[in-house]
C-alpha positions, 0 to 999 in steps of 0.5 A: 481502886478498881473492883476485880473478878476472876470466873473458873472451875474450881480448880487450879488450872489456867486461872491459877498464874492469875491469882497468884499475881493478885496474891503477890500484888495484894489487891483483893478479888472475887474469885468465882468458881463454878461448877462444871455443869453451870458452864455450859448453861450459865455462862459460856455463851457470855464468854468472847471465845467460849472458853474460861477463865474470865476476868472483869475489870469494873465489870469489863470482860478480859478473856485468854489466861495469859492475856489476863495475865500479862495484864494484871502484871502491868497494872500492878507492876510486875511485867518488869521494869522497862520494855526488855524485861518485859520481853523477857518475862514474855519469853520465859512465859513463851517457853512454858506454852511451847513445853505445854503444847508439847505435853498435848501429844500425852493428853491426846493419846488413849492407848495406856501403854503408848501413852507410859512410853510417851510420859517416860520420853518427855520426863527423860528427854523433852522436860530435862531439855527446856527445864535446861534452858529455863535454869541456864537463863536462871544462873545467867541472871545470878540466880535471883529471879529469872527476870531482872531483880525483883518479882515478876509474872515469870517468876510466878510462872515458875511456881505455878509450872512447879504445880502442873508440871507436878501432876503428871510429873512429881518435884519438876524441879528436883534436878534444877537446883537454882528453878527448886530454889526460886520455887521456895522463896517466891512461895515463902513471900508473906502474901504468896505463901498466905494465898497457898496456904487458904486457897481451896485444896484441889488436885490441879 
């Protein structure tokens, strides 16, 4: 087997879809987290694109988070089980990028009061409409997993979205029963719910 390491922060993060996918598959890694003032010294310049995570694979470098991603899915077969699902999951990781890059207009803004009033609107209007989309697709596909019939990367998508969502926006999910639900049971599987409970207790 090959011999696996993810370099991060010591937090979640853009890393955290990627551990999750080796939780599920069961395949032991390394996972080195460092600290942020190793980064720039240590280990930027290393890096293709000067940016973290990173993943070696018998010490070949993959970088971009979903590009490790997407790829450890294939190798331990979770992307799905033909070229539509694999589409599929694509779309549904797709759509979290899109309701990402929309959050940025929060992140970017400096006056608390403008910034309130911009987290109040996502929460009401922009959040409630794409978590809208993502469990319209959920009950179409009988409400099992969001892609297919068995576990894929989008599912853990969910579950890792579940996460960051939550830091600026407490139980994402409360208002979608069927996205709540498939939260629950991907993180009650043995080997996920074994990576929650031991990973390292960070704020994101």
């Amino acid at each position: 087997m090959p011999t696996y390491k993810i370099t991060y922060f010591n937090f979640r993060g853009r890393a955290e879809l990627a551990r999750l996918i080796f939780a599920a598959a069961g395949v032991p890694y390394e996972d080195l987290r460092i600290e942020m003032s190793r980064w720039p010294v240590e280990y930027k310049d290393q890096c293709p694109f000067g940016q973290l995570p990173l993943l070696e694979v018998d010490g070949k470098v993959l970088a971009q988070s979903k590009t490790i991603a997407r790829y450890l899915a294939r190798e331990f077969n979770l992307a799905g089980k033909d070229s539509r699902e694999q589409a599929l999951a694509d779309m549904i990781l797709d759509h979290y990028a899109d309701i990402m890059n929309e959050m940025k207009v929060i992140w970017l803004e400096s006056d608390a009061e403008k910034k309130a009033t911009l987290v109040e609107k996502f929460k009401t209007e922009t959040l409630s409409k794409h978590l809208g989309y993502l469990e319209t697709i959920l009950r179409q596909n009988g409400g099992g997993f969001i892609v297919g019939d068995s576990l894929t990367w989008a599912d853990l998508m969910v579950v890792d979205s579940n996460d960051w969502l939550g830091v600026m926006f407490p139980n994402p999910y409360d208002n979608f029963p069927l996205l709540a639900g498939l939260v629950k049971r991907v993180r009650e599987m043995p080997q996920v719910a074994e990576w929650i409970a031991k990973r390292p207790d960070t704020p994101r």
